[in-house]
KELO-763884 format. One record per residue (C-alpha): residue number from 0; residue in one letter; x, y, z. Coordinates in nm, 3 decimals. Each point is the difference from the previous one (the first is absolute). Last residue first. Layout:
N
{rec NUM; a; {X; Y; Z}};
...
This chain:
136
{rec 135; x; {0.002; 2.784; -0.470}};
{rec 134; x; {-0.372; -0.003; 0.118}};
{rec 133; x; {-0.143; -0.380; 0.096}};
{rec 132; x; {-0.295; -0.130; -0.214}};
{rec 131; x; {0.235; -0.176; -0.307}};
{rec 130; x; {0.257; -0.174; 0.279}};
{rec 129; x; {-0.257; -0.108; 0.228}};
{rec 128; x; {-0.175; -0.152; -0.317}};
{rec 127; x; {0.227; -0.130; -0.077}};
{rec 126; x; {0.129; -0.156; 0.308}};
{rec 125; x; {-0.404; -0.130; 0.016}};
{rec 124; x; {0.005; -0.162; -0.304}};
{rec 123; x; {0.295; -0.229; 0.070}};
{rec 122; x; {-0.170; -0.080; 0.331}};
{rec 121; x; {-0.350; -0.111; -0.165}};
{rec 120; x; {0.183; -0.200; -0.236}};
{rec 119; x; {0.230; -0.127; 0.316}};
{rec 118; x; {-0.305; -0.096; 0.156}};
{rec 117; x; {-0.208; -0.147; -0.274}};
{rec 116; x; {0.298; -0.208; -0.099}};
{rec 115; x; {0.206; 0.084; -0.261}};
{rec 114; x; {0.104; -0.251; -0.338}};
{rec 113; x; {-0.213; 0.231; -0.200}};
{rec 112; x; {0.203; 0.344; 0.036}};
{rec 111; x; {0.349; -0.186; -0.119}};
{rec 110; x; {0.187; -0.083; 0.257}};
{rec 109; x; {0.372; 0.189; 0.010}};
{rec 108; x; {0.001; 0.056; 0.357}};
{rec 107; x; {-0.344; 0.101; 0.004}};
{rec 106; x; {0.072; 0.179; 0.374}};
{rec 105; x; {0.271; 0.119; -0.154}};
{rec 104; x; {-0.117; 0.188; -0.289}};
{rec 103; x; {-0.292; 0.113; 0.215}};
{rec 102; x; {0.291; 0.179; 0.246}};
{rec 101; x; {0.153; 0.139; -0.331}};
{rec 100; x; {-0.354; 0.155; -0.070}};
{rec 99; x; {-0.244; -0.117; -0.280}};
{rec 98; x; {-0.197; 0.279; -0.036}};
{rec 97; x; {-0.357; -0.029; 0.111}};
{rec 96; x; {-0.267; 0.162; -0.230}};
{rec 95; x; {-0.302; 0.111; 0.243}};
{rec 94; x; {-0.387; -0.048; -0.107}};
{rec 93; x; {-0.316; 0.101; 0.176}};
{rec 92; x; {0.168; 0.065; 0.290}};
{rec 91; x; {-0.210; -0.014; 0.318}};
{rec 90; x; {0.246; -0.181; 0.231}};
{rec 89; x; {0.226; -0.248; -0.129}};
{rec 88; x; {-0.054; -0.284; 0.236}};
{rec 87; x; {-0.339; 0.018; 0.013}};
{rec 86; x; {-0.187; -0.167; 0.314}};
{rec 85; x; {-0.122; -0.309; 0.125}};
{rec 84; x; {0.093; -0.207; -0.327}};
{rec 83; x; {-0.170; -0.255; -0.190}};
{rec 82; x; {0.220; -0.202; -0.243}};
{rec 81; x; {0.112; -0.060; -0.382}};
{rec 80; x; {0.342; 0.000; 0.015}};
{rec 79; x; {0.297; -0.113; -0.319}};
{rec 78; x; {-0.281; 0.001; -0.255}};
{rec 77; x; {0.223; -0.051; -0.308}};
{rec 76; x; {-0.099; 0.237; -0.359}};
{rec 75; x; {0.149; -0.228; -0.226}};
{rec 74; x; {-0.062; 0.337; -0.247}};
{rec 73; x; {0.047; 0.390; -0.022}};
{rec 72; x; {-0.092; 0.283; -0.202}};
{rec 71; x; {-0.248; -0.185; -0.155}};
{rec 70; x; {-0.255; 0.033; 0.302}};
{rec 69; x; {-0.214; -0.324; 0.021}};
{rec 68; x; {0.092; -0.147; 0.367}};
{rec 67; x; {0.032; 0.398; 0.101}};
{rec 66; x; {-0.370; 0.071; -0.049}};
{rec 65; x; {-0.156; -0.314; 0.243}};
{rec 64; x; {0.336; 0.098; 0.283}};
{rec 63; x; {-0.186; 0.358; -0.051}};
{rec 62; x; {-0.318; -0.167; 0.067}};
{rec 61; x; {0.056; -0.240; 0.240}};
{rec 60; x; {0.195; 0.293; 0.224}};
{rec 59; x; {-0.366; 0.192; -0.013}};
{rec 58; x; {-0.198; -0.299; 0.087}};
{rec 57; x; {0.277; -0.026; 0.277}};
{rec 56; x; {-0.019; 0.293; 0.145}};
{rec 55; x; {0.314; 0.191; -0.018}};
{rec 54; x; {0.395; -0.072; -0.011}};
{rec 53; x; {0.250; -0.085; -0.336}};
{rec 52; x; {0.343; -0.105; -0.025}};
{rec 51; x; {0.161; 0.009; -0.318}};
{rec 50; x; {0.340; -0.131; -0.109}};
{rec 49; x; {0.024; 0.038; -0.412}};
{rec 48; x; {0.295; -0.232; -0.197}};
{rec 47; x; {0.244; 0.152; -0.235}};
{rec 46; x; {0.308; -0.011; 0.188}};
{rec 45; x; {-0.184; 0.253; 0.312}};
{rec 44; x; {-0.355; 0.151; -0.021}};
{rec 43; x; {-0.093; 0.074; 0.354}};
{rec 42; x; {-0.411; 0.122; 0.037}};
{rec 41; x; {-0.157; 0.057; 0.369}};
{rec 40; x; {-0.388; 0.024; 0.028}};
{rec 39; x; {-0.304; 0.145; 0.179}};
{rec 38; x; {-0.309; -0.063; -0.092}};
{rec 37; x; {-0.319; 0.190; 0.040}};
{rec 36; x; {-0.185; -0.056; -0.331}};
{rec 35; x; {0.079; 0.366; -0.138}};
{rec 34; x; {0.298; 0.059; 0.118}};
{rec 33; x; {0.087; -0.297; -0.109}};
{rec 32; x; {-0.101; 0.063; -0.350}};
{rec 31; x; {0.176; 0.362; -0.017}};
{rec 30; x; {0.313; -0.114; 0.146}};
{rec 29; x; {0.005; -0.357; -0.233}};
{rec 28; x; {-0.035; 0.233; -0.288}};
{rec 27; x; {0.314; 0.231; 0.126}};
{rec 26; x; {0.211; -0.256; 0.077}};
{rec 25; x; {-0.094; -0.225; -0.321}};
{rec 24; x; {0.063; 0.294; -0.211}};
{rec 23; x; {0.345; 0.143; 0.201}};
{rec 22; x; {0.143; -0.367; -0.102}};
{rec 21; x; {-0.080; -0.003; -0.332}};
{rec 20; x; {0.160; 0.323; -0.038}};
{rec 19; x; {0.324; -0.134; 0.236}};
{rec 18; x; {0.032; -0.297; -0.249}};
{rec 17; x; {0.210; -0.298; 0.112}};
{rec 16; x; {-0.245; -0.319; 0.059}};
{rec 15; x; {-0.322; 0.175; -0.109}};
{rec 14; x; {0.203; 0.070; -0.367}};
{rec 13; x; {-0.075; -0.374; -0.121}};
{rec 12; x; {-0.169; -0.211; 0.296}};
{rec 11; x; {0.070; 0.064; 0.415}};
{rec 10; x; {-0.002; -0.360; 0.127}};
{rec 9; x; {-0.219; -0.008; 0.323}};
{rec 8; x; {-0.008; -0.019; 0.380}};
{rec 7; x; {-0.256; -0.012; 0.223}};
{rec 6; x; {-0.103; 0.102; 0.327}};
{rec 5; x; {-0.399; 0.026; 0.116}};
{rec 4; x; {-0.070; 0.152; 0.383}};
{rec 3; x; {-0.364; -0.008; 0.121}};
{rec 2; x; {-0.238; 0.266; 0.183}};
{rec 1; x; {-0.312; -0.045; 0.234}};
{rec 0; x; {-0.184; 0.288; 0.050}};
């Protein structure tokens, strides 16, 4: 099955930028739904903007990327990646929050989420993930 890789970043809007309720909603929705369609997908909100990565077929990828462009919970939604891929990344999590770690914070080096490249996006989500997966 061939899979494909979508990163983008967004601008959180109202209480999506800073609200941990709002927050634990779209985690647990976006769970459920790609659970349900197969995806698997890493979430960072950090100074109001969203960082998502997303991995699965790509009618299925289309469709959640088709979903996100009119959610109100966020907008300027910025395809940073939009690629095939030979294998996931992030396993079969439907959705993982990644923490921004103080190795993340470095490797930004004070850029704001939508002036990274694909790589270090896809870097800066994996610390936190690392960091949000591994037992204290």
């Amino acid at each position: 099955m061939p899979l494909h890789r979508a990163i983008y970043v967004s601008d959180a809007v109202g209480g999506a930028a800073t609200s941990l309720l709002i927050l634990a909603e779209i985690l647990g929705a976006s769970e459920r739904n790609n659970r349900r369609d197969g995806l698997s997908s890493v979430l960072m909100r950090h100074d109001g903007r969203f960082l998502q990565l997303i991995e699965g077929r790509r009618a299925d990828v289309d469709r959640l990327m088709d979903r996100l462009r009119v959610d109100p919970r966020h907008e300027n939604l910025r395809l940073l990646s939009d690629v095939a891929i030979p294998g996931r990344r992030f396993g079969d999590w439907p959705m993982i929050l990644a923490e921004l770690t103080s190795e993340g914070a470095r490797l930004l080096d004070g850029d704001a989420l939508d002036r990274l490249s694909p790589a270090r996006a896809e870097a800066l989500l994996a610390l936190g993930v690392e960091a949000a997966t591994v037992p204290a």
